[in-house]
C-alpha positions in Angstrom: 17.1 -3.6 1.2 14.7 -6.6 2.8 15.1 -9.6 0.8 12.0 -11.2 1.4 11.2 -15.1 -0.2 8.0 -15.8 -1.6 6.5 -19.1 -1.6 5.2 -20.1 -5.2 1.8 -20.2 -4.4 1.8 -16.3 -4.0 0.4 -14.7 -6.9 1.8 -11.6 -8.8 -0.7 -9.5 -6.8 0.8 -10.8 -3.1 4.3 -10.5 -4.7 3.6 -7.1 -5.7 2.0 -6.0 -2.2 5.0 -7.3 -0.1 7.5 -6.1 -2.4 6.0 -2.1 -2.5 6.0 -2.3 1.5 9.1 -3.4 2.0 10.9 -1.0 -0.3 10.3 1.9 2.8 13.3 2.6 4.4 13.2 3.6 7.9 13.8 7.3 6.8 10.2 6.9 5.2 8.5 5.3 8.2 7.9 9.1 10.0 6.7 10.1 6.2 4.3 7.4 6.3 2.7 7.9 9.6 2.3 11.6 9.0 0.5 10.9 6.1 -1.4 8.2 8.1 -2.6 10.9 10.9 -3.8 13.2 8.3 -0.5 15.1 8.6 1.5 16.8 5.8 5.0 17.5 5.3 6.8 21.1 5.2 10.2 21.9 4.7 9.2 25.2 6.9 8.4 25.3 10.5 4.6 24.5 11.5 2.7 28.1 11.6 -0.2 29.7 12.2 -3.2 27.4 12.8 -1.3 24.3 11.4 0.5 21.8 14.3 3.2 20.1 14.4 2.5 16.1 15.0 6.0 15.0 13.9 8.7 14.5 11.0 9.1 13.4 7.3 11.9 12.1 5.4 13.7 10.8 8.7 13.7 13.8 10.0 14.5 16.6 7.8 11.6 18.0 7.3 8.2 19.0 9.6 4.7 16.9 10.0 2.0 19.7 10.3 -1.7 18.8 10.8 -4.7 21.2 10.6 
């Protein structure tokens, strides 16, 4: 996990922000950006009128998008 240092000036809030954005791993990055464009992840193939715009879970399972 990123070990990042924190100057003292930082209050809890700032300490809290960079600390819940660096606990994503890169297998969460393709989660995040689905969610981002609006996306949803399936553990089934996109159907039907729903697209597929990517992954989740680095990888293993389907971004669909209306």
């Amino acid at each position: 996990m990123l070990q990042l240092s924190l100057s003292s000036d930082l209050t809890n809030e700032h300490e809290f922000s960079l600390n819940f954005f660096s606990a994503y791993s890169q297998g969460d990055a393709d989660t995040v950006a689905c969610r981002q464009n609006h996306g949803s992840c399936s553990f089934i193939a996109c159907s039907g009128s729903l697209v597929d715009i990517g992954t989740c879970r680095g990888g293993k399972l389907k971004c669909c998008k209306w």
